[in-house]
Structures are given as C-alpha cells and as structure tokens.
MARMARDREN-781896 format. One line per field, with one value per residue (C-alpha): residue number from 1; residue in three letters; chain; x, y, z. Coordinates in Angstrom, 1 decimal. Example, Ala and Ser with C-alpha at 12.3 -4.5 7.8 and 13.67 -1.06 7.14 Angstrom:
<rs>
pos (1	2)
code (ALA	SER)
unit (A	A)
u (12.3	13.7)
v (-4.5	-1.1)
w (7.8	7.1)
</rs>
This chain:
<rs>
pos (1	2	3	4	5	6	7	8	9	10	11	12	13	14	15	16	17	18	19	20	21	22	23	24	25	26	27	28	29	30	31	32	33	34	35	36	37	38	39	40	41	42	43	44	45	46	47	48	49	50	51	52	53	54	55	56	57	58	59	60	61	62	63	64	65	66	67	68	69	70	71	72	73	74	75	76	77	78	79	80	81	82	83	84	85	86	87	88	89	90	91	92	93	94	95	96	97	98	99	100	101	102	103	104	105	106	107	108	109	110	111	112	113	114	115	116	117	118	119	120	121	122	123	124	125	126	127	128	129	130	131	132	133	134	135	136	137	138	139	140	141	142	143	144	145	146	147	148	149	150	151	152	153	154	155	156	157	158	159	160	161	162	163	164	165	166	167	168	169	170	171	172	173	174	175	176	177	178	179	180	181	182	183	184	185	186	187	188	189	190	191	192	193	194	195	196	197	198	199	200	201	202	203	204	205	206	207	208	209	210	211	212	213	214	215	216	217)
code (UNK	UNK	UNK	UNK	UNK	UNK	UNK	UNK	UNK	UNK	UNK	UNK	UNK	UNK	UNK	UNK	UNK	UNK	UNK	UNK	UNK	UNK	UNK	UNK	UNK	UNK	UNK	UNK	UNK	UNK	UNK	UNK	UNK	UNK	UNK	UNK	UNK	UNK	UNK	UNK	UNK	UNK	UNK	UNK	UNK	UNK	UNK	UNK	UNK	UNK	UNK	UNK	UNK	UNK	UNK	UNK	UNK	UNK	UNK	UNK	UNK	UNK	UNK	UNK	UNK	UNK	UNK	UNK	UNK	UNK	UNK	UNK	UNK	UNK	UNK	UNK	UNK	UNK	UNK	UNK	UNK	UNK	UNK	UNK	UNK	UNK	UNK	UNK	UNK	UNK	UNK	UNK	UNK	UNK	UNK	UNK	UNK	UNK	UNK	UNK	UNK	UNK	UNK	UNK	UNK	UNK	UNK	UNK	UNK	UNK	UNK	UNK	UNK	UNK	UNK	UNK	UNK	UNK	UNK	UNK	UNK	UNK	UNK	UNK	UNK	UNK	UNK	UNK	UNK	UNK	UNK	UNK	UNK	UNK	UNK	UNK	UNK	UNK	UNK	UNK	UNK	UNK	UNK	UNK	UNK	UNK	UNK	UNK	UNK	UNK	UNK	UNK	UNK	UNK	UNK	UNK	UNK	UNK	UNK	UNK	UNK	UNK	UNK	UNK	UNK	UNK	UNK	UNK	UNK	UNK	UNK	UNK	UNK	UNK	UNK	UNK	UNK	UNK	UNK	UNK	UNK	UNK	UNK	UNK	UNK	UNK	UNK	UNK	UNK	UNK	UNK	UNK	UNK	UNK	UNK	UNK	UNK	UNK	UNK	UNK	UNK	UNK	UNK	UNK	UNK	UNK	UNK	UNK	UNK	UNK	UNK	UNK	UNK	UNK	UNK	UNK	UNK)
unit (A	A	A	A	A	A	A	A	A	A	A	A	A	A	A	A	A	A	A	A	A	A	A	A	A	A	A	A	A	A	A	A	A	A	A	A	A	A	A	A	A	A	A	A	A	A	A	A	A	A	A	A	A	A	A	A	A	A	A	A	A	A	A	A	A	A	A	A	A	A	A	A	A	A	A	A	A	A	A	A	A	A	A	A	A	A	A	A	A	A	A	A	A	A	A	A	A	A	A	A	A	A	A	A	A	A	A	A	A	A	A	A	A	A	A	A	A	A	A	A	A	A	A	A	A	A	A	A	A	A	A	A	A	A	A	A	A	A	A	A	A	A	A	A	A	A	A	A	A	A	A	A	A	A	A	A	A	A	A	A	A	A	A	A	A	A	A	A	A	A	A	A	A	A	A	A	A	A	A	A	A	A	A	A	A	A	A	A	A	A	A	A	A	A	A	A	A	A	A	A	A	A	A	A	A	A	A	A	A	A	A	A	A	A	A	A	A)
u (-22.7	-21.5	-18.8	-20.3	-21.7	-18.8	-16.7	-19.7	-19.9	-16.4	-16.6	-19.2	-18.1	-15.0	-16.7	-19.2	-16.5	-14.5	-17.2	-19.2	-16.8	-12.8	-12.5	-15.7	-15.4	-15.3	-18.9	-20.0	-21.1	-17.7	-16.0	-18.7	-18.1	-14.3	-14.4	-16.9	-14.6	-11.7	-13.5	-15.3	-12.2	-11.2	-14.4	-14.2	-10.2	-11.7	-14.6	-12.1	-9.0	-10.3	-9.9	-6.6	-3.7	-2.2	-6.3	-6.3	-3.4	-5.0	-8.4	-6.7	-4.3	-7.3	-9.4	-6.9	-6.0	-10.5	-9.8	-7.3	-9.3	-11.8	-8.9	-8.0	-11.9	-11.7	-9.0	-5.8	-3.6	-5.7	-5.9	-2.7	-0.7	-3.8	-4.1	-0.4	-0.9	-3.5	-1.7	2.1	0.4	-1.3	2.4	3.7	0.9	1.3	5.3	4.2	1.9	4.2	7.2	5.4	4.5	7.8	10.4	13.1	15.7	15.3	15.8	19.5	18.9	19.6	16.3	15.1	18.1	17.4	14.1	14.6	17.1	15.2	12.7	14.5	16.4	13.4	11.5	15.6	15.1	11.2	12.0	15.0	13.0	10.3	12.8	12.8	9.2	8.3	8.4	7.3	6.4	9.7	10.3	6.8	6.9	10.7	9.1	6.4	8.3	10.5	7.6	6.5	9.6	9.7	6.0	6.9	10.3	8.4	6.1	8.8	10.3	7.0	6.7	6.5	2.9	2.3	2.5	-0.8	0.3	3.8	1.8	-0.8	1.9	3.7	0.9	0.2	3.8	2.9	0.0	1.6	4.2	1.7	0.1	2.9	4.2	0.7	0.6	3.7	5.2	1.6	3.2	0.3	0.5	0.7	-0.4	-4.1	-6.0	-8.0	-5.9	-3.6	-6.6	-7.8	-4.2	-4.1	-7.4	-6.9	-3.3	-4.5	-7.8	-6.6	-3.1	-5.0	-7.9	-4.9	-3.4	-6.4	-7.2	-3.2	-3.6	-6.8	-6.2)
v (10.3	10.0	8.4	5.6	4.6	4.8	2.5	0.6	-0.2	-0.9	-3.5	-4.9	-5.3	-6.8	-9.8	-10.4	-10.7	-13.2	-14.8	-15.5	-14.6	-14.4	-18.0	-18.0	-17.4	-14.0	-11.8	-8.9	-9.0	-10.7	-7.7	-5.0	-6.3	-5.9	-2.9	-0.9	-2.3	0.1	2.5	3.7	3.9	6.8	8.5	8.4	10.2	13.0	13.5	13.9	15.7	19.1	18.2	19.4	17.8	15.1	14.4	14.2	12.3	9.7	9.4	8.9	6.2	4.4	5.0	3.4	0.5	0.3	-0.1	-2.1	-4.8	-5.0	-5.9	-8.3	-9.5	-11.3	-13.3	-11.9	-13.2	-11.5	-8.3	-8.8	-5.5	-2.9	-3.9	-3.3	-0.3	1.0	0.0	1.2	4.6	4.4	3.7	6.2	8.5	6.9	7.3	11.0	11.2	9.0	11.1	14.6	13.5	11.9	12.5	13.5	14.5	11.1	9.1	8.4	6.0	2.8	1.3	2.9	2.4	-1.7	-1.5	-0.5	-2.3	-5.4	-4.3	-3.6	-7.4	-9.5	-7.5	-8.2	-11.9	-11.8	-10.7	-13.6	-16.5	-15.0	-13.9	-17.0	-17.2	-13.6	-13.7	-10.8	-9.1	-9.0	-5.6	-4.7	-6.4	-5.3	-1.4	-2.7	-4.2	-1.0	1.4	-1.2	-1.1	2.8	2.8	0.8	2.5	5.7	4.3	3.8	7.5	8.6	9.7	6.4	7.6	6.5	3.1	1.6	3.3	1.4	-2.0	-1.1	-1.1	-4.2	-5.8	-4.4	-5.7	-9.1	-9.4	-8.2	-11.0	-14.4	-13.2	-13.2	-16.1	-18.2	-16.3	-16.8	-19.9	-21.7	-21.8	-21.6	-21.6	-24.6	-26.1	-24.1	-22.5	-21.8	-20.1	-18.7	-16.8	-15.5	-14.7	-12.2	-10.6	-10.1	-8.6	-6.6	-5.2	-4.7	-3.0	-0.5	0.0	0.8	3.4	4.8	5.2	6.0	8.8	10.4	10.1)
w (14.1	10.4	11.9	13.7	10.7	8.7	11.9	11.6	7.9	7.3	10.6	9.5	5.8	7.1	9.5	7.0	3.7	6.6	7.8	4.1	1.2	1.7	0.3	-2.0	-6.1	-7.5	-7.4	-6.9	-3.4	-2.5	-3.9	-3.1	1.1	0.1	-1.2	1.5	4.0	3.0	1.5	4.5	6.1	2.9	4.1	7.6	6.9	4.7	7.9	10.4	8.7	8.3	4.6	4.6	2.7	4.9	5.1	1.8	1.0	3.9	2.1	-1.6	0.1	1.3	-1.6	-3.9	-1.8	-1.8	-6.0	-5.5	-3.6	-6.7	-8.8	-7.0	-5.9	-8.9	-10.3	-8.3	-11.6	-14.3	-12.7	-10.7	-12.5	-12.1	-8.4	-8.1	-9.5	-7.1	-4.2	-5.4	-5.5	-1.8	-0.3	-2.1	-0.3	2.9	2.3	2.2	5.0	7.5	6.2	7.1	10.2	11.6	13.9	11.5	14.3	15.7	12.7	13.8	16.9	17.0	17.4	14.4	12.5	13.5	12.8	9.3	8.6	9.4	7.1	4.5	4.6	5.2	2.0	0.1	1.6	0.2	-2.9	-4.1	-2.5	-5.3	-7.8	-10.1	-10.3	-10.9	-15.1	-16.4	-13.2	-11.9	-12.1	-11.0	-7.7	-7.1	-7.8	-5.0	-2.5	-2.3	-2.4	0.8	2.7	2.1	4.0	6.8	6.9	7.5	9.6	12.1	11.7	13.4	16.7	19.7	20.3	16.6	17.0	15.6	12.5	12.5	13.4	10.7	8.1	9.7	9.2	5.5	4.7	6.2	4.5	1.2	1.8	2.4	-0.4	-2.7	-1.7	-2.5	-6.2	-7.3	-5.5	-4.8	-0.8	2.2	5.7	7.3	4.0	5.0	2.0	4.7	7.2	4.3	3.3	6.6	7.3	4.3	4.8	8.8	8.1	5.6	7.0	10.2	9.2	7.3	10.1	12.2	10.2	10.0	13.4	14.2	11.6	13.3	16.8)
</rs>
C-alpha cells in the first residue's frame, strides 16, 4: 500500500511540475513538486530493498539528486556548483550500485565495449563544444561529465535483463547534456524554450523513475 502512494506521489508531482511549473519562475511550490517527485522515488528504494546496502546506496542516490533539484528550482546559475555537488555524489552511488550488480565476466564483448565507448566520445565531444564557455566551472563539469560517463558506463556492465536501468541513465546523460548546452552556450532545441525545457525535465524524471524501477524489479 505505502507503495502506491509513494508511485502515486512522485507521478503525480511529476505531471503536475510539467503540466503547471517546469517553465514558470522559481517558488516554492515549483520546487516543492520537483523535489517530491524524486524524493518519493528515495523512499519507495529504502521500502523495497530490505534496507540493505545496495538499498541504501539507491535511496541516498535518489535523495541527493531530490537536493539537487531544489538547487537548481531556483536560479540554475546561482546555485549551479551545490547542485553539481549533489548530483556528482548520486553517480558516484549509482557507479557503486550498477558496478555491484554487473556482469563483470561479460564486460569484454563487443557490444559493451561499443557501447562504452560511444559514451565515453559523445560526453569527450560534449565536453570541447562547452569547453570555451565553461569559466570557472571548467574543472567542475569535466569532474561531472566523467563521474556521468562512469554511470552510464556501468549501467551497461549490468546484466541484459537490466535494461530500464541502462535507458534510465541514457536518459540522465541526455538530459544532463540539453541542459548544459542551454546554461552555458544559451543553445535550445529547435530554438524551443519550451520544448528545451520539457525535454530536460522528461529525460530526467523518467531516466531516474527507470532506474528505480530497474533497481527493484
């Protein structure tokens, strides 16, 4: 029963922050909806874990990423380096998780060698179309991208059954990237604040919804 309610908060946080807030200005209900979305995703992981510590590296993960949305509820640029933070520390969990979890013996093939190696060059490709407008955060995002790359790279080390978990963080990384590219170089898709913005949140909601669910199944 708990949850259903939890599935049914964090839905419903996430349509109504879409629907109502995700290109409104910073308040608190607009951060409070983006917040409950993730964070009854950390709560429904400690429920259904038997609390141990993957569980528990699962619920910090998406607790953090939860703190990291109010940072960046409000003005992304002004609390740009805490919500980097918050999220550098849930891939490094995730990197955990995914890495305890995965198929070690397998990591060899050539699919997965592909696969993470196209990961690894889009993020190198990200990261010096951004390069000359990064400032002062230059090593900060480099430190983020990498700890990115290492979750998705992981991701893809888990067993085939996995795969919402490797789509989640495909998605993460996706969102990660449309978002960069509108702080730092002002660029949106298709020229659409609009669909820029739905974009980030979709990516981002969803990819973490689905490493949740891949995580507990």
């Amino acid at each position: 029963m708990l949850s259903i309610l939890l599935i049914t908060l964090s839905v419903s946080a996430a349509i109504a922050y879409a629907a109502g807030f995700v290109l409104g200005p910073p308040s608190p209900v607009r951060t409070g909806l983006k917040m409950a979305a993730v964070g009854a995703l950390a709560v429904l992981a400690w429920q259904n874990t038997n609390h141990n510590a993957l569980g528990l590296m699962v619920c910090v993960a998406l607790a953090l990423s939860a703190i990291g949305d109010g940072f960046l509820g409000g003005d992304p640029k002004r609390w740009l380096p805490l919500g980097l933070g918050s999220f550098l520390i849930a891939h490094i969990l995730y990197v955990a998780a995914f890495w305890t979890l995965g198929e070690h013996g397998h990591w060899l093939s050539p699919l997965r060698i592909g696969l993470i190696a196209a990961s690894i060059l889009g993020a190198v490709g990200m990261l010096v179309w951004l390069w000359p407008h990064l400032g002062a955060m230059r090593a900060a995002v480099s430190v983020y991208m990498a700890a990115i790359v290492a979750m998705l790279a992981t991701s893809i080390l888990l067993p085939w059954q996995a795969w919402p978990i490797m789509v989640g963080a495909l998605a993460f990384m996706a969102s990660d990237a449309i978002l960069s590219a509108e702080l730092f170089r002002g660029t949106k898709l298709a020229g659409s604040e609009r669909l820029t913005a739905y974009a980030i949140w979709g990516l981002y909601y969803g990819g973490q919804a689905a490493i949740a669910y891949g995580l507990l199944i």
